[in-house]
MIROVO-905082 format. One record per residue (C-alpha): residue number from 1; x, y, z. Coordinates in nm, 2 decimals. Each point is the difference from the previous one (the first is absolute). Layout:
R seq     px     py     pz
R NUM      X      Y      Z
...
END
This chain:
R seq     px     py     pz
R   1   0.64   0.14   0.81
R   2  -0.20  -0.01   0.32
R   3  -0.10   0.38  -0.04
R   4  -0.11  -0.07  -0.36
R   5  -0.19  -0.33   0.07
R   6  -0.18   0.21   0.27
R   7  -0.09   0.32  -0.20
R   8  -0.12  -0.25  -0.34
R   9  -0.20  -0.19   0.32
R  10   0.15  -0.32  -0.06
R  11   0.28  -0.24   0.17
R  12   0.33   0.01  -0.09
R  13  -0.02  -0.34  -0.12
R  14  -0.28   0.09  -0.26
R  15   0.21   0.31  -0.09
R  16   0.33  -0.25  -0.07
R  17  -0.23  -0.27  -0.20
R  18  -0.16   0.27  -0.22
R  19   0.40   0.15  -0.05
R  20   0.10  -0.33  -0.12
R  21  -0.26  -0.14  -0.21
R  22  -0.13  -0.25   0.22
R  23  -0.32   0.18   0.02
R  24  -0.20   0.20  -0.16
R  25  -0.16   0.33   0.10
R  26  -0.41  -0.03   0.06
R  27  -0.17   0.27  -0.21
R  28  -0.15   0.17   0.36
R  29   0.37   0.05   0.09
R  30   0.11   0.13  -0.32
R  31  -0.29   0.23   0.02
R  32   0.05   0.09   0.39
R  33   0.35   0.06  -0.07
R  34  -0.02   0.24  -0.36
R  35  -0.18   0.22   0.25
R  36   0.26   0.00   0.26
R  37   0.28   0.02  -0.21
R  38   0.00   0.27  -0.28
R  39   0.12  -0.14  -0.28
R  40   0.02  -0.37   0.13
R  41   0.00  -0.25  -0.26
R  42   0.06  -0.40   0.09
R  43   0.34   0.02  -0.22
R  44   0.16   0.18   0.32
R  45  -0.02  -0.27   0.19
R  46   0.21  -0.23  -0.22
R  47   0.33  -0.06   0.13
R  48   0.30   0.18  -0.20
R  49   0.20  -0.35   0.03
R  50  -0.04  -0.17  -0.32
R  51   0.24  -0.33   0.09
R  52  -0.25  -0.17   0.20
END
């Protein structure tokens, strides 16, 4: 998580928020990140545990 906080330049707080809903993700960041990530789309950082 630390390793993927750093490379999306964020902290790994921000990174858990965003995964679980608490936060959304700014429009610069989406941007920043489509560019770093091929294919990235803000759906991959939803969590996979749906009992929450």
């Amino acid at each position: 998580m630390e390793q993927m906080a750093e490379f999306l330049c964020c902290s790994k707080g921000e990174l858990s928020q965003i995964e679980n809903g608490h936060k959304s993700i700014s429009r610069m960041k989406q941007l920043l990140w489509s560019c770093m990530v091929p294919h990235w789309t803000p759906e991959m950082l939803q969590s996979d545990d749906v009992s929450s």
